[in-house]
C-alpha positions as CSV (number, residue, x, y, z in Angstrom):
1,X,-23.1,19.0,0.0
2,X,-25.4,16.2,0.2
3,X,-26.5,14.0,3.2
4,X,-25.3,11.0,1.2
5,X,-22.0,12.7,0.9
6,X,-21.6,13.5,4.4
7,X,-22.8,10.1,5.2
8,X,-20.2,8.6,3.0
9,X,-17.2,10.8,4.3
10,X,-18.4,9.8,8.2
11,X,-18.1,6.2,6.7
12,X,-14.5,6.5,5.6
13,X,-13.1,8.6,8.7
14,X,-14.6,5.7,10.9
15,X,-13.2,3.1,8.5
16,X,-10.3,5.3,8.8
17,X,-10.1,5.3,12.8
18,X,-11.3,1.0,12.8
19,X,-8.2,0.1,10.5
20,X,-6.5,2.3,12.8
21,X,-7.4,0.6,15.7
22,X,-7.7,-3.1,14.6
23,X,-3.9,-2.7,13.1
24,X,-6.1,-3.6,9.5
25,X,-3.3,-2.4,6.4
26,X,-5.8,-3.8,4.3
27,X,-8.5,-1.5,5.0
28,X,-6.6,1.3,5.5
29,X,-4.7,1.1,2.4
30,X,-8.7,1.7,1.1
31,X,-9.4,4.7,3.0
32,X,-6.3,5.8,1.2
33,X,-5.8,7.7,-1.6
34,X,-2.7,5.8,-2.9
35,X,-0.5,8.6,-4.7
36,X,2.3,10.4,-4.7
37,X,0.7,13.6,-3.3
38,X,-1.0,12.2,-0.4
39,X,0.7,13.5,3.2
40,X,0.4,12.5,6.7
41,X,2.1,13.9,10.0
42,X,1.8,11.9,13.1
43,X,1.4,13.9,16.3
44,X,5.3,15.0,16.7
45,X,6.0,13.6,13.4
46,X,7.7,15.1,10.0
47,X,5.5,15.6,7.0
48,X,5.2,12.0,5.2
49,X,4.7,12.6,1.3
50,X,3.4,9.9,-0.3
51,X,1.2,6.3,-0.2
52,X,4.5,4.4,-0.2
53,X,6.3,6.2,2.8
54,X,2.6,7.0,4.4
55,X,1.9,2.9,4.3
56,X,5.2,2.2,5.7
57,X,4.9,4.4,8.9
58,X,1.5,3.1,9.7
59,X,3.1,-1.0,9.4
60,X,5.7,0.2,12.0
61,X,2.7,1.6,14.0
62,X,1.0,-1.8,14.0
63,X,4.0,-3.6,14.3
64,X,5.0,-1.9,17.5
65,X,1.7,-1.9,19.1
66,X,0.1,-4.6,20.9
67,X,-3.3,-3.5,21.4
68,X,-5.4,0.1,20.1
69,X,-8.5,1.9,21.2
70,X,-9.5,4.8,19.7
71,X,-12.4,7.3,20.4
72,X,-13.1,10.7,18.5
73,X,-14.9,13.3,19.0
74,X,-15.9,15.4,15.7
75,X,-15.3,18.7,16.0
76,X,-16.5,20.4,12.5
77,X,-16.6,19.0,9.1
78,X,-16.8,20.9,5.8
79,X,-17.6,19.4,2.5
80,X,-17.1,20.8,-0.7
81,X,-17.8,19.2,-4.3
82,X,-14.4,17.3,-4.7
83,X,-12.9,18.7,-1.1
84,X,-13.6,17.7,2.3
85,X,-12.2,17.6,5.8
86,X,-12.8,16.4,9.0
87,X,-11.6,18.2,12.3
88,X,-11.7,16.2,15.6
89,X,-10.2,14.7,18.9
90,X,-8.5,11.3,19.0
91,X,-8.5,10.2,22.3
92,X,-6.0,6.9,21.7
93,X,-5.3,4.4,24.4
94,X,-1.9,2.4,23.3
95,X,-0.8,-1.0,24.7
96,X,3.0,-1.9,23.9
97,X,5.0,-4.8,25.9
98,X,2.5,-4.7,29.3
99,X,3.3,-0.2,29.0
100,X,-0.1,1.8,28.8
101,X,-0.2,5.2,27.2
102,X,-3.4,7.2,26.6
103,X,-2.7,10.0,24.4
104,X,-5.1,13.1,23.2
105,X,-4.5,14.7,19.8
106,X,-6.3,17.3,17.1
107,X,-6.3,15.8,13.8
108,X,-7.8,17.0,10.5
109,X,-8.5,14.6,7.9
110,X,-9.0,16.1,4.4
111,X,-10.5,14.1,2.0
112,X,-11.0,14.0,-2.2
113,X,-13.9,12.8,-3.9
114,X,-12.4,11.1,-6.9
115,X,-14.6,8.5,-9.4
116,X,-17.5,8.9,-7.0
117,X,-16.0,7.8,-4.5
118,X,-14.0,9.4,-0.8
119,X,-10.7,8.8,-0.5
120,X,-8.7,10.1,2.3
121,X,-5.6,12.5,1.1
122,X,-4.2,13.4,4.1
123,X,-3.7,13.4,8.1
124,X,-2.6,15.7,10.6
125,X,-2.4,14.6,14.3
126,X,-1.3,17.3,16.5
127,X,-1.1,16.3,20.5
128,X,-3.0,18.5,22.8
129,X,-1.0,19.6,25.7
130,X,-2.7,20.0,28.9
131,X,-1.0,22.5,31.1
């Protein structure tokens, strides 16, 4: 691991979490690894295989959101030659027709260096359950 690699894989998880939060498919479809293989789970979601499917649920989440703010807190990253991943807390507040939710989750973001360059392969947002 280099410090221009981790510097370039903090890059993309915050581009990652600023498409997220500014509803920007254009960005995000960057951050993306756009193949077949790539997966994401949204917290209480099903796996979603694919750039295709992945794309779509993330339109929906824009489309049915008026207003996002997102905070994270990294928790550990690991980076390997082509291999990375990202663990952290989102903390997501979540406007939708005048309703306010604020939501917590664990995610872990892998990511594969391909050409150079970090691409982000998959998502896993897991909510945290405060008892």
């Amino acid at each position: 691991m280099t410090t221009d690699d981790k510097s370039q894989l903090i890059a993309i998880n915050d581009a990652f979490y600023r498409s997220f939060e500014k509803r920007d498919m254009k960005t995000m479809s960057q951050v993306w690894w756009q193949g077949s293989s790539c997966t994401c789970v949204h917290p209480g979601g099903n796996v979603l295989k694919g750039w295709d499917v992945i794309r779509s649920s993330w339109e929906t989440i824009f489309k049915n959101t008026d207003y996002l703010e997102i905070d994270t807190e990294i928790i550990n990253i690991d980076i390997g030659q082509e291999l990375a991943y990202i663990v952290l807390i989102e903390k997501v507040t979540q406007v939708n027709k005048g309703r306010r939710l604020e939501a917590e989750s664990m995610a872990t973001n892998s990511f594969r260096k391909m050409a150079q360059k970090w691409y982000l392969v998959h998502h896993h947002g897991s909510p945290i359950v405060r008892r």
